[in-house]
DSSP file (Angstrom, degrees, kcal/mol; ACC not computed):
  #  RESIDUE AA STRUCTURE BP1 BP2  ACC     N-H-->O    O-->H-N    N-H-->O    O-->H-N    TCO  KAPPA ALPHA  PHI   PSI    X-CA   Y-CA   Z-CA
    1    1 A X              0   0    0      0, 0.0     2,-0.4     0, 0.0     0, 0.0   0.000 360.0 360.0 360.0 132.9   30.9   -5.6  -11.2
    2    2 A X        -     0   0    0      0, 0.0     2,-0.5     0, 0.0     0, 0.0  -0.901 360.0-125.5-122.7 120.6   30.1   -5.0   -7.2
    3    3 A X        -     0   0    0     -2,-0.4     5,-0.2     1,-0.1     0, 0.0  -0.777  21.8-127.1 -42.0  85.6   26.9   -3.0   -6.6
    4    4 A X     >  -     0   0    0     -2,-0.5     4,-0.9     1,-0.1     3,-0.1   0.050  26.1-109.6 -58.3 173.7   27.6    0.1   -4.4
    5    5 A X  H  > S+     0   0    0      2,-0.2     4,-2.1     1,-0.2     5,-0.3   0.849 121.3  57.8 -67.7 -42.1   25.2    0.3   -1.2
    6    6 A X  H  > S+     0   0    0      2,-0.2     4,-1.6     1,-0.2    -1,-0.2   0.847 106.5  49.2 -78.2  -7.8   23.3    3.6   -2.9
    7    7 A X  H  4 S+     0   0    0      2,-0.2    -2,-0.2     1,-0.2    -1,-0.2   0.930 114.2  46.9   8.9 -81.6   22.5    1.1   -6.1
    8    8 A X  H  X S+     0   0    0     -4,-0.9     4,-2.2     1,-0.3     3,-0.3   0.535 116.8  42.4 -89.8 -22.8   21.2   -1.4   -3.6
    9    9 A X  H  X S+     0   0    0     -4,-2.1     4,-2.9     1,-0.3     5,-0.4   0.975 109.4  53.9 -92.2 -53.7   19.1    1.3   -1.6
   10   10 A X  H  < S+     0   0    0     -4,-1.6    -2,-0.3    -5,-0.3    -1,-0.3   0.466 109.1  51.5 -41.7 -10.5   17.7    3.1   -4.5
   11   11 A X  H >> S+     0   0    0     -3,-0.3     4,-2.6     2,-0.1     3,-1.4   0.749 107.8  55.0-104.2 -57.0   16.3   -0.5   -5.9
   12   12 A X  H 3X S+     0   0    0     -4,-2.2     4,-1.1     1,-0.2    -2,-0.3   0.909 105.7  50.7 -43.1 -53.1   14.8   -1.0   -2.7
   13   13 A X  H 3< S+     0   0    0     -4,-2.9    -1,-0.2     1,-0.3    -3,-0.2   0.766 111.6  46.5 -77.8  -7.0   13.0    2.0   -2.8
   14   14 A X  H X4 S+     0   0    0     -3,-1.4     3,-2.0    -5,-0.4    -1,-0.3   0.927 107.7  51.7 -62.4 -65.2   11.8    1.5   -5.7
   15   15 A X  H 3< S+     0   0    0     -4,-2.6    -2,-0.2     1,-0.3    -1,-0.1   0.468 118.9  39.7 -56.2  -5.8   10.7   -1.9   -5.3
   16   16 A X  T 3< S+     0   0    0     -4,-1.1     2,-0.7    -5,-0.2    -1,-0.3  -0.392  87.6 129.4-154.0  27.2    8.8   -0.9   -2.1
   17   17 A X    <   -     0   0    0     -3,-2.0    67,-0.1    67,-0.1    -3,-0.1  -0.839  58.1-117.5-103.2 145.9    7.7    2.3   -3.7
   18   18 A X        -     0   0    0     -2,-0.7     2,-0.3    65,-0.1    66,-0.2   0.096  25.0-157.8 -76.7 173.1    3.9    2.8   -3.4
   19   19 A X        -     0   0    0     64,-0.4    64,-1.5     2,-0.0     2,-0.3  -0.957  17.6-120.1-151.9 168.7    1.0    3.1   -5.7
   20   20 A X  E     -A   82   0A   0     -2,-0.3     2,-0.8    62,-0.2    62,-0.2  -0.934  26.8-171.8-118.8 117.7   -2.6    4.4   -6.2
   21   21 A X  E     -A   81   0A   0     60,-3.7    60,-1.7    -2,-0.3     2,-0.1  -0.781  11.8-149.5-106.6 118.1   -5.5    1.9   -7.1
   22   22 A X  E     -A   80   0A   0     -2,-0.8    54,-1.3    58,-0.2    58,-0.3  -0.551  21.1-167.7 -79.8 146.6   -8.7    3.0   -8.0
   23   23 A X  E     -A   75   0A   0     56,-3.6    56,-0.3    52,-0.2     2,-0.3  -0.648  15.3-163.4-119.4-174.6  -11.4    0.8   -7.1
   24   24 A X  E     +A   74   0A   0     50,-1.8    50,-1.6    -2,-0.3     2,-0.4  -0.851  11.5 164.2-165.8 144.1  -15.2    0.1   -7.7
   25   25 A X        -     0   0    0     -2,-0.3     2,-0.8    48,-0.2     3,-0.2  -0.912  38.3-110.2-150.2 128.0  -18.2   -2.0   -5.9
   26   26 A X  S    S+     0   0    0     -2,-0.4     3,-0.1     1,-0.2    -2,-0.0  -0.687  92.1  12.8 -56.5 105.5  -21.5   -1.7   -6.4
   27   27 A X  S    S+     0   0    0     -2,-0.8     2,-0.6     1,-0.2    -1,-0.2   0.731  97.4 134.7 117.8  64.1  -24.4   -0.2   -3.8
   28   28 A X        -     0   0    0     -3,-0.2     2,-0.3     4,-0.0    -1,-0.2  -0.942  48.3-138.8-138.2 131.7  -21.1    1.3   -1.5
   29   29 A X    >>  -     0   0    0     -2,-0.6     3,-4.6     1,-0.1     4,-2.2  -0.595  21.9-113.3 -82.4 141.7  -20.9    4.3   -0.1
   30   30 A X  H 3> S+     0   0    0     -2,-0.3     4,-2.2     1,-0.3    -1,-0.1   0.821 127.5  41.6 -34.1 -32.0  -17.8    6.8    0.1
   31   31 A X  H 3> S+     0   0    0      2,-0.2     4,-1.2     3,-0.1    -1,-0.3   0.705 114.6  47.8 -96.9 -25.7  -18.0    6.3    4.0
   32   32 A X  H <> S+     0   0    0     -3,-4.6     4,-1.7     2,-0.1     5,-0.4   0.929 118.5  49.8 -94.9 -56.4  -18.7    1.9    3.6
   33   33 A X  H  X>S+     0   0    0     -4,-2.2     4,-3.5     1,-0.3     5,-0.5   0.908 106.4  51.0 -55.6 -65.0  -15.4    2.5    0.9
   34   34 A X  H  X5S+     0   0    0     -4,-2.2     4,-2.8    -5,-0.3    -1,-0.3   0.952 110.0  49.8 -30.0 -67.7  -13.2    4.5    3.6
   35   35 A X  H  X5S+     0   0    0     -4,-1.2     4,-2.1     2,-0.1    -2,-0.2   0.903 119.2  43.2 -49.4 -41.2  -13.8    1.4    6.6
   36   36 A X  H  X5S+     0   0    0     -4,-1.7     4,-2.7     2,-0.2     5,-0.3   0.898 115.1  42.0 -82.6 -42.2  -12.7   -0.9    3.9
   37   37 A X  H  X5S+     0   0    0     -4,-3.5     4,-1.9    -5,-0.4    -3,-0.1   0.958 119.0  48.9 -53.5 -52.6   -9.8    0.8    2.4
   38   38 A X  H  X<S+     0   0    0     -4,-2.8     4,-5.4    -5,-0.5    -1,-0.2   0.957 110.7  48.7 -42.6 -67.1   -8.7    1.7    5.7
   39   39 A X  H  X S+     0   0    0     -4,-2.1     4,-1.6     1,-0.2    -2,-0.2   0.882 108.0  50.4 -55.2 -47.0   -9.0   -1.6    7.0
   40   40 A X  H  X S+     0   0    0     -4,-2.7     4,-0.5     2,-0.2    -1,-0.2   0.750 113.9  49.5 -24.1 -46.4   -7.1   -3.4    4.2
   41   41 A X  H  < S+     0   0    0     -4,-1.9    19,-0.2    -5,-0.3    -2,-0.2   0.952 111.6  49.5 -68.8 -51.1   -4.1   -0.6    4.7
   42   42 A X  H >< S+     0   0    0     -4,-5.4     3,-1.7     1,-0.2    -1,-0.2   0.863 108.6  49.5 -54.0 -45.5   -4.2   -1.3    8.5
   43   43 A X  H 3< S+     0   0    0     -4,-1.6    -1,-0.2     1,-0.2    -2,-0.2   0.670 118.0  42.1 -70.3 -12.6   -4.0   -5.4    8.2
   44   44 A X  T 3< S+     0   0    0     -4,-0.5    16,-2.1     2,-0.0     2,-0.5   0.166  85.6 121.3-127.4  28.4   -0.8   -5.2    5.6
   45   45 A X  E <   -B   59   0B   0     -3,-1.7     2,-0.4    14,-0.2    14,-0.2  -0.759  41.2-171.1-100.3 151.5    1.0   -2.8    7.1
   46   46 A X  E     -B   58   0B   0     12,-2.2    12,-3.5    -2,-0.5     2,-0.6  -0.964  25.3-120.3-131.9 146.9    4.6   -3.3    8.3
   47   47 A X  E     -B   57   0B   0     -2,-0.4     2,-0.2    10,-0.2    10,-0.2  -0.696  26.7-165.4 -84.8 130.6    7.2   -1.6   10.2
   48   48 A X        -     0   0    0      8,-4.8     2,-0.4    -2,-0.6     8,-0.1  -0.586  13.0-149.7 -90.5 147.8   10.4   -0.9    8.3
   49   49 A X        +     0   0    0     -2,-0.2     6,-0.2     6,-0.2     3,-0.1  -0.965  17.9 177.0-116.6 150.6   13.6    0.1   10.2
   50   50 A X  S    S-     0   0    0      4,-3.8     2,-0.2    -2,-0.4     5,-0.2   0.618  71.1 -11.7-129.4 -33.3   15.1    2.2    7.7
   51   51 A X  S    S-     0   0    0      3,-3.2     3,-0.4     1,-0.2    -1,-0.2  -0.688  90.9 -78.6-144.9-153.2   18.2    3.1   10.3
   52   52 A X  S    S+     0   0    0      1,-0.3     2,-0.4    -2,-0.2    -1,-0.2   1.000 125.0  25.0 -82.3 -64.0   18.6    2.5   14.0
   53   53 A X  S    S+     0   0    0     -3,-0.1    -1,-0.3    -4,-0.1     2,-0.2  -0.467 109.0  65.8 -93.6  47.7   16.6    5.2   15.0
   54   54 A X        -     0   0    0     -3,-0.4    -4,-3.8    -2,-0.4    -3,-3.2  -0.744  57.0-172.5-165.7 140.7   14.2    6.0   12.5
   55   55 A X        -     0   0    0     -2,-0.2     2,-0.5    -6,-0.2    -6,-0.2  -0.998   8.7-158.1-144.2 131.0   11.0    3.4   11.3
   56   56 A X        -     0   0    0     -2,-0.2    -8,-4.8    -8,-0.1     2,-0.3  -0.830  12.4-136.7-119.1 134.3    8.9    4.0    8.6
   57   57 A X  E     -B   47   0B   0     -2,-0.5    29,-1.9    29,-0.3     2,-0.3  -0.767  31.5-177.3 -79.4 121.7    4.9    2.0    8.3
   58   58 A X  E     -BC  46  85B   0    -12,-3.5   -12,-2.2    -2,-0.3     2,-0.3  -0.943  26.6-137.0-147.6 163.4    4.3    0.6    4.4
   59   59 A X  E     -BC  45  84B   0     25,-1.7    25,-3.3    -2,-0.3     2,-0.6  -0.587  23.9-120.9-104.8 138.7    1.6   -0.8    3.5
   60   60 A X        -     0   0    0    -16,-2.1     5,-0.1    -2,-0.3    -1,-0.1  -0.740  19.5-145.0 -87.5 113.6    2.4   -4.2    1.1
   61   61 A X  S  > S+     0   0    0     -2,-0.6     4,-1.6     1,-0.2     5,-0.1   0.838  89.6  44.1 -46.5 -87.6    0.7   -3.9   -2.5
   62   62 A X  H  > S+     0   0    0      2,-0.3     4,-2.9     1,-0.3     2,-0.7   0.675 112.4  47.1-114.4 -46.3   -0.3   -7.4   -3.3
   63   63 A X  H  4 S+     0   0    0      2,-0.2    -1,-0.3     3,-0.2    -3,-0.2  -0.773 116.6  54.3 -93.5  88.0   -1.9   -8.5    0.2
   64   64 A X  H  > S+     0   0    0     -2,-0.7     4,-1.0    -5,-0.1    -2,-0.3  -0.461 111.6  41.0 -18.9 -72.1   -3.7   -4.9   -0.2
   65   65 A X  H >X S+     0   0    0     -4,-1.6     4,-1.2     1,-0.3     3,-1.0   0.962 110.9  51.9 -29.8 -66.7   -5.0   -5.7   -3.3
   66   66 A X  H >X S+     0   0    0     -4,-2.9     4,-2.9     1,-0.2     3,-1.9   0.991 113.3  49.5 -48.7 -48.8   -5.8   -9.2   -2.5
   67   67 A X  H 34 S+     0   0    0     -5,-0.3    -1,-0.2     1,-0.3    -2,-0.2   0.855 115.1  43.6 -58.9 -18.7   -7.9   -7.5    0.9
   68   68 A X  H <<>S+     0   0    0     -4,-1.0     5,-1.3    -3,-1.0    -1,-0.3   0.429 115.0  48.7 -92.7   5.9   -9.8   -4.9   -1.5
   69   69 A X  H <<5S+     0   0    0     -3,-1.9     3,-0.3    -4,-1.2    -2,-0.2   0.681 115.1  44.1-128.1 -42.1  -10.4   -7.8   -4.1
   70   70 A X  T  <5S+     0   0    0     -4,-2.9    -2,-0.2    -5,-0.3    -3,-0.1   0.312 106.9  61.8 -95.6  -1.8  -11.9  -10.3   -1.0
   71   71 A X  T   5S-     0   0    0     -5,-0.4    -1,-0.2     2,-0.2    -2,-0.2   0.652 126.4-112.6 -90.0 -17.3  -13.8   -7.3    0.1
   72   72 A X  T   5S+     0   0    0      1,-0.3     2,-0.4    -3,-0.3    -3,-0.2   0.569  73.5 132.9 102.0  53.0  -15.6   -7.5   -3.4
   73   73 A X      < -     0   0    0     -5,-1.3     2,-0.3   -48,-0.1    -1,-0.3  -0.826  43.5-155.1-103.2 154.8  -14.2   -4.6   -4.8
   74   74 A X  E     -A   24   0A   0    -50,-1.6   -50,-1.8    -2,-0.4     2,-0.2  -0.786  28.6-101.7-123.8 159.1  -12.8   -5.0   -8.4
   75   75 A X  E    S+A   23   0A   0     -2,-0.3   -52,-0.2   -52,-0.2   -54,-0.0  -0.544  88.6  60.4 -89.1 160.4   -9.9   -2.4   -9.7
   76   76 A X  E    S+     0   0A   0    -54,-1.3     2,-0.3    -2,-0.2    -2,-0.1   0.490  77.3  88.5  93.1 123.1  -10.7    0.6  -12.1
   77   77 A X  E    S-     0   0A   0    -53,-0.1   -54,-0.2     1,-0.1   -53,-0.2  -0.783  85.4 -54.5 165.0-160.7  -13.4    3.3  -10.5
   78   78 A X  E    S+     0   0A   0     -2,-0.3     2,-0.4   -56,-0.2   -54,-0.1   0.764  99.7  77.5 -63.2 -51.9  -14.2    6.3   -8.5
   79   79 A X  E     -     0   0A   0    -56,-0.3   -56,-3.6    -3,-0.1     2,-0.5  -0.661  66.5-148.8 -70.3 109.4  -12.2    5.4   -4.9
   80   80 A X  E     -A   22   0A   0     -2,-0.4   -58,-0.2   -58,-0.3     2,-0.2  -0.903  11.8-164.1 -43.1  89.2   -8.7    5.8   -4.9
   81   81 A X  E     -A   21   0A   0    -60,-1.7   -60,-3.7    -2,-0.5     2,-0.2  -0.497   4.9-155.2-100.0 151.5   -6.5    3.3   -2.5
   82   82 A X  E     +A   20   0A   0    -62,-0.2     2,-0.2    -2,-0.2   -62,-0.2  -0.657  19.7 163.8-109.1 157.0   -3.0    4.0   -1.5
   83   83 A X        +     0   0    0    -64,-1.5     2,-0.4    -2,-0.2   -64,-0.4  -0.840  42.5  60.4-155.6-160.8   -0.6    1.3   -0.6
   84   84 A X  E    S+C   59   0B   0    -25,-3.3   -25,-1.7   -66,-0.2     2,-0.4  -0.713 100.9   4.6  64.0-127.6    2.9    1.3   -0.3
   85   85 A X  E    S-C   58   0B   0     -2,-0.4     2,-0.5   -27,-0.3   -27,-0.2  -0.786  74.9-140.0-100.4 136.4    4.9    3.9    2.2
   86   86 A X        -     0   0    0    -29,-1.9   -29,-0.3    -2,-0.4    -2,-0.1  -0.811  20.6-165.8 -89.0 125.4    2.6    5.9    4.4
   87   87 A X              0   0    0     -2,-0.5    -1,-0.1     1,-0.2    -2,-0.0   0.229 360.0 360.0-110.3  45.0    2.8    9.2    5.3
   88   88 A X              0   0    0    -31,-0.1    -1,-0.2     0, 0.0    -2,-0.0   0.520 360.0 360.0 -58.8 360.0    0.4    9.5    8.2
């Protein structure tokens, strides 16, 4: 059976579809939580070309994770981090 191309585009966008993490660290403030989150988003983000003229930023789950995780934030809590496509 041969895939069609909107199959193959619809699993990508799946697979590359974003998610919401909650976090938690102790003694951090909303504002310390923001710089880190931020930063994390910025360091794993990549540009997609989606066509010839149009390019979409997303931010890569797993090396996010890993930056909020080496930042010593643990998953479950208050903060809510995005990863996956951004729509800034």
């Amino acid at each position: 059976m041969i895939v069609g191309w909107p199959a193959v585009v619809v699993g990508m966008l799946l697979a590359l579809s974003g998610c919401a993490t909650t976090w938690s660290r102790a003694a951090t403030s909303d504002a310390d939580f923001n710089l880190d989150n931020r930063a994390c988003q910025h360091m794993n983000t990549q540009t997609v070309f989606v066509s010839s003229v149009l390019a979409r930023d997303y931010v890569a789950v797993y090396g996010y994770k890993r930056c909020m995780i080496e930042e010593g934030y643990t998953e479950g809590g208050i903060w809510k981090g995005y990863s996956g496509w951004r729509n800034e």
